[in-house]
C-alpha positions as CSV (number, residue, x, y, z in Angstrom):
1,X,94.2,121.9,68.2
2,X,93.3,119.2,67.1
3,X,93.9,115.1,66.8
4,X,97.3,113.6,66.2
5,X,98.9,117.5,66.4
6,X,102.5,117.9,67.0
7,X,103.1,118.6,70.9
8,X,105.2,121.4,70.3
9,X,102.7,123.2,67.8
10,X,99.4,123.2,70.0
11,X,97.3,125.8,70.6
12,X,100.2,128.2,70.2
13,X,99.0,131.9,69.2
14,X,100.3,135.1,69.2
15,X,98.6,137.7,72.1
16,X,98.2,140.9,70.5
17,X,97.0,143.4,73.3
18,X,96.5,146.2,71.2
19,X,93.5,143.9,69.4
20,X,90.3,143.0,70.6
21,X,88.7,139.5,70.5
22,X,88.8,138.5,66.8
23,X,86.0,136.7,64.8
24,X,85.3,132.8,65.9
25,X,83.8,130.1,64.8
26,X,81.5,127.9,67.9
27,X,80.2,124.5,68.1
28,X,78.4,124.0,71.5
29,X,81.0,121.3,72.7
30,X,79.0,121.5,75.9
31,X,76.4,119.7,74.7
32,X,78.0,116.5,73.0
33,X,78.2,114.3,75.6
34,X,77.1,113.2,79.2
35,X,73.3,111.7,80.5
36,X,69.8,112.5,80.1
37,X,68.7,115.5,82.1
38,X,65.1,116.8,83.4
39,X,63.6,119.4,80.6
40,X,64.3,122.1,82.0
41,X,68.1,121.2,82.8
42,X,68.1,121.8,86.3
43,X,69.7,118.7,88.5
44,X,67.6,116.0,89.7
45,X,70.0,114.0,91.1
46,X,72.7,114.8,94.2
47,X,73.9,111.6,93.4
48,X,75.6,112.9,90.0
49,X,77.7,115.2,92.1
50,X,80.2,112.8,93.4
51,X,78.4,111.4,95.9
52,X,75.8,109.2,97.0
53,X,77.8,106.0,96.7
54,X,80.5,107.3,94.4
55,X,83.6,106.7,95.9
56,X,87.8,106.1,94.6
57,X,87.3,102.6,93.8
58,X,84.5,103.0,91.1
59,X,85.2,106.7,89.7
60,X,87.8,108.2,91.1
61,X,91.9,107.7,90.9
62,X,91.4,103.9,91.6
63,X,88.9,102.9,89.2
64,X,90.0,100.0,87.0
65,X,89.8,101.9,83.7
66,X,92.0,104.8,85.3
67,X,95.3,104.9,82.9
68,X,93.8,102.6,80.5
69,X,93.8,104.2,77.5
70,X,96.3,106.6,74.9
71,X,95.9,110.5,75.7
72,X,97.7,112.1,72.7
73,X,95.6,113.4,69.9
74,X,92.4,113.0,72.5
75,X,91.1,116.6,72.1
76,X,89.3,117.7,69.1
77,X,90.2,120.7,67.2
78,X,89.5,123.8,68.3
79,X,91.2,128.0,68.0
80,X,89.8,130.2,70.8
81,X,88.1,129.5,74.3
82,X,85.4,131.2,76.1
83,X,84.9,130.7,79.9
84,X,82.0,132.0,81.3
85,X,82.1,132.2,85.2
86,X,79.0,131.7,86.3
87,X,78.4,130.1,90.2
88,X,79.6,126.8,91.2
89,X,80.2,123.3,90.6
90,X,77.9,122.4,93.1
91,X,75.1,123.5,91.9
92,X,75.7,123.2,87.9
93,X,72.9,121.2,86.6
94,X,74.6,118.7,83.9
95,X,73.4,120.8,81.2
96,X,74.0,124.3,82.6
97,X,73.5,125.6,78.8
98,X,69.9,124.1,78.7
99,X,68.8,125.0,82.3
100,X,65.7,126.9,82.2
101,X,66.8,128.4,85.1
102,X,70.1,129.4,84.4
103,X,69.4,132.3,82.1
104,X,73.1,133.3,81.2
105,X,75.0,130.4,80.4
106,X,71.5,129.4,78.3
107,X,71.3,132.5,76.1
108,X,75.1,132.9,76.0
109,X,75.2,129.3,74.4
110,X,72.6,130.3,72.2
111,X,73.5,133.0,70.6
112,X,77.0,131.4,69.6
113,X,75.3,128.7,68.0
114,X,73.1,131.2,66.6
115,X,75.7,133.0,64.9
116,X,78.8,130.7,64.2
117,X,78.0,131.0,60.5
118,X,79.5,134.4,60.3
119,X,82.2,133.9,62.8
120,X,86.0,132.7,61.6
121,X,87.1,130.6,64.6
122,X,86.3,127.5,66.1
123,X,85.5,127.9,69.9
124,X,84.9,125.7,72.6
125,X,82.5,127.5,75.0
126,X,83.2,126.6,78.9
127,X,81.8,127.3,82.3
128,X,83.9,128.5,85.4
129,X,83.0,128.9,88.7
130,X,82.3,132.4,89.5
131,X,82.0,133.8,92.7
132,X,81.2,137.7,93.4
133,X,84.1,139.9,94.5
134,X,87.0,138.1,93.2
135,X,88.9,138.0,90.1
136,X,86.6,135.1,88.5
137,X,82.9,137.2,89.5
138,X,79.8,135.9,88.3
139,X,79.2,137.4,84.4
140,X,82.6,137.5,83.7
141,X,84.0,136.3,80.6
142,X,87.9,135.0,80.1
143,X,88.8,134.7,76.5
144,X,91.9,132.5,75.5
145,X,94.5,132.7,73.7
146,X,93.4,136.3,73.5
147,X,93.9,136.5,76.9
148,X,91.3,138.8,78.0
149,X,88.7,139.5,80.7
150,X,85.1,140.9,79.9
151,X,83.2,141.8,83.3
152,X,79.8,141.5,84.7
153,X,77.9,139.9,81.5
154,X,74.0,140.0,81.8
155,X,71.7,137.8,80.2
156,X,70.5,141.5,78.8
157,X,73.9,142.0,77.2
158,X,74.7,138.4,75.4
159,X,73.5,139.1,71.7
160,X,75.8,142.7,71.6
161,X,78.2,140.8,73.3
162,X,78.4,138.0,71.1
163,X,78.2,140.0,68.2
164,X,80.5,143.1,68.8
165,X,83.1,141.1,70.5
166,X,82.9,137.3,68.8
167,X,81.4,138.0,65.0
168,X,82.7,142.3,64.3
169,X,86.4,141.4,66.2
170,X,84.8,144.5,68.2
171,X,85.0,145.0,72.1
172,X,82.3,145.0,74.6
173,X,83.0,148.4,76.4
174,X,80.5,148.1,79.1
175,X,82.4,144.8,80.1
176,X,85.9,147.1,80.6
177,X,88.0,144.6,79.1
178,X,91.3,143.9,80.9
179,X,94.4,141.9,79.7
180,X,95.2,138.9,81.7
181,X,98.2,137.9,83.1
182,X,100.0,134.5,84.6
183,X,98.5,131.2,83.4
184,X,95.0,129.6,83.8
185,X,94.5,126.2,85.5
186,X,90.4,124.7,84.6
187,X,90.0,121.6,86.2
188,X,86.7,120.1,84.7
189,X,84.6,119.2,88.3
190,X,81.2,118.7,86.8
191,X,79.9,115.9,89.2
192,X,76.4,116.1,87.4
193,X,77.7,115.7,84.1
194,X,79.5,112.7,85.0
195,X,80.8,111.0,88.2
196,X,84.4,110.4,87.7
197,X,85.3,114.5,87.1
198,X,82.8,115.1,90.5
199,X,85.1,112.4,92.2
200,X,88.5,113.6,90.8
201,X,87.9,117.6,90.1
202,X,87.4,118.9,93.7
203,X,90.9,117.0,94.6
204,X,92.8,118.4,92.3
205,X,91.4,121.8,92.5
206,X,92.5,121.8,96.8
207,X,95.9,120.3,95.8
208,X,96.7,122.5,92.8
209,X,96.2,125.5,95.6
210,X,97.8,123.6,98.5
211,X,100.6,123.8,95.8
212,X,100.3,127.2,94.3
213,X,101.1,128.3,98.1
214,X,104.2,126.0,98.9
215,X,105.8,127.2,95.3
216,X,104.6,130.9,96.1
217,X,102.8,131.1,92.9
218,X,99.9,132.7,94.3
219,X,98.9,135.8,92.3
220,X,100.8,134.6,89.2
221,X,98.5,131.5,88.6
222,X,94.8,131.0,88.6
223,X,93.0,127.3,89.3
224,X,89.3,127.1,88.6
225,X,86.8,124.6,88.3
226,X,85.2,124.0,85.1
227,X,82.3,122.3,83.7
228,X,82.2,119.5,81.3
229,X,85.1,119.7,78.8
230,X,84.8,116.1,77.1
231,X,86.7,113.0,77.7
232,X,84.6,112.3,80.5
233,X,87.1,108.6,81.2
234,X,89.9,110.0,80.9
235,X,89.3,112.3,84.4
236,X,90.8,114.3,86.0
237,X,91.2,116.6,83.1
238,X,93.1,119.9,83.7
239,X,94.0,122.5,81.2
240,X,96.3,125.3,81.3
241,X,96.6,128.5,79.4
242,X,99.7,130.2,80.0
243,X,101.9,133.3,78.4
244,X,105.2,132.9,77.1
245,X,107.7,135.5,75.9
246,X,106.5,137.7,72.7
247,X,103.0,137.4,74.2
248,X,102.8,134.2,72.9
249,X,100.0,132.2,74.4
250,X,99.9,128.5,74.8
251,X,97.6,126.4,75.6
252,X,97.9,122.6,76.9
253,X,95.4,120.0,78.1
254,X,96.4,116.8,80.3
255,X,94.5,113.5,81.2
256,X,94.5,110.7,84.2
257,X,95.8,113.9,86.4
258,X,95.8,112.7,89.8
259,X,96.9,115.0,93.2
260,X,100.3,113.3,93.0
261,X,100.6,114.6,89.6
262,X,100.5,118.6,90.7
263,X,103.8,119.0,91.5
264,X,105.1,117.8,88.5
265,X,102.9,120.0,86.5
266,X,103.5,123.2,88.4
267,X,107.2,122.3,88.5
268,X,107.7,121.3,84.8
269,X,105.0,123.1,82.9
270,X,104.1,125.9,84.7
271,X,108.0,126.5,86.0
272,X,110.0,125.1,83.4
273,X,107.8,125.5,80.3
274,X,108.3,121.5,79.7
275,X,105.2,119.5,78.7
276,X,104.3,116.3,80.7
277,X,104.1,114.0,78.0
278,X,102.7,110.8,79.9
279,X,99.6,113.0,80.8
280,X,99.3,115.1,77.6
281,X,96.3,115.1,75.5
């Protein structure tokens, strides 16, 4: 993907099943943007999170610089995405990849950057919230457009994971990897990392579900929070991985989403297969 693409010719791959993860490329996009944090990483303020005195009117749906800017060719380029699922929103410091506390995310990140010289791909490397006993547990790993699922990662495991499954085009056998099906919803709620996606995230998470149920999608779509994902003004930011016929995988990110926006997206994207161009990045 990247700036002034084509609509019709993003993030479009091919899902081989019968292939593992192949070779990629990472820059920590995680870590390009957003405010000052303690040294350790862990979050100081519960302010950041959305509230504390942030409200509609300053950065939420209503803010004055909501809608005021272009969306296409927003999104910088990019070939495979890792998602990590890894606790909650809630409790993501705003850099979860630096947190001396948070042991996964932090060795994960750094042993992509450590070895993106010998990997083929460029990756974005993303955080989803994880909770135990469900399809998104804590550890486990969602690969896109590869569409795959890698379970129960330990901070013991992340340099034979990164390089068997990211760097040889390998799998992780421990991890049982399982092909996904449906299509993906991350809606980036990092409240620490920035105040307008704590404000506008949690919103659209509840009304992409409230949704999900009234079209009975449930089962055949996915919605997750995610952490920082960059465009920090242009929230709420939502992006959608989806399969098509042939296995082919496609991949769509959309700007200044607000709850009134969800049917329209369910209904025309994830229904119809029609992009929403006012809201496309």
């Amino acid at each position: 993907m990247a700036s002034g693409r084509d609509r019709d010719d993003p993030l479009s791959f091919t899902s081989n099943p019968s292939s593992a993860s192949s070779p990629v490329t990472v820059s920590d996009y995680l870590d390009n943007f957003g405010e000052p944090t303690s040294r350790s990483g862990s979050f100081q303020s519960e302010s950041l999170l959305g509230g504390g005195g942030s409200n509609d009117a300053d950065y939420g749906f209503a803010r004055p610089d909501f809608r005021s800017e272009q969306l296409a060719g927003t999104v910088q380029f990019y070939e495979r995405h890792v998602f990590l699922c890894y606790k909650k929103p809630s409790v993501w410091p705003a850099r979860i990849e630096a947190a001396e506390f948070d042991r996964l995310p932090r060795l994960l990140s750094a042993a992509v950057s450590a070895r993106k010289g010998s990997m083929k791909k460029e990756t974005r490397l993303t955080i989803c919230e994880g909770h135990d006993g469900t399809e998104t547990s804590n550890g486990d790993v969602l690969i896109f457009p590869d569409m795959i699922r890698y379970r129960r990662l330990t901070h013991f495991d992340v340099d034979t994971f990164v390089e068997e499954v990211l760097v040889k085009d390998g799998e992780w056998l421990p991890g049982n990897p399982e092909m996904l099906k449906g299509s993906y919803v991350f809606v980036c709620s990092h409240g620490s990392r920035d105040r307008r996606c704590g404000v506008c995230g949690p919103p659209l998470v509840s009304k992409f579900r409230e949704e999900l149920e009234f079209y009975g999608l449930q089962g055949k779509v996915s919605v997750s929070p995610c952490s920082h994902i960059g465009g920090h003004k242009y929230a709420g930011n939502v992006i959608f991985y989806q399969s098509k016929i042939h296995r082919k995988v496609t991949g769509h990110w959309y700007g200044y989403v607000q709850p009134d926006d969800v049917h329209v997206l369910l209904e025309k994207h994830i229904i119809k297969g029609e992009i929403v161009d006012r809201l496309w990045r």
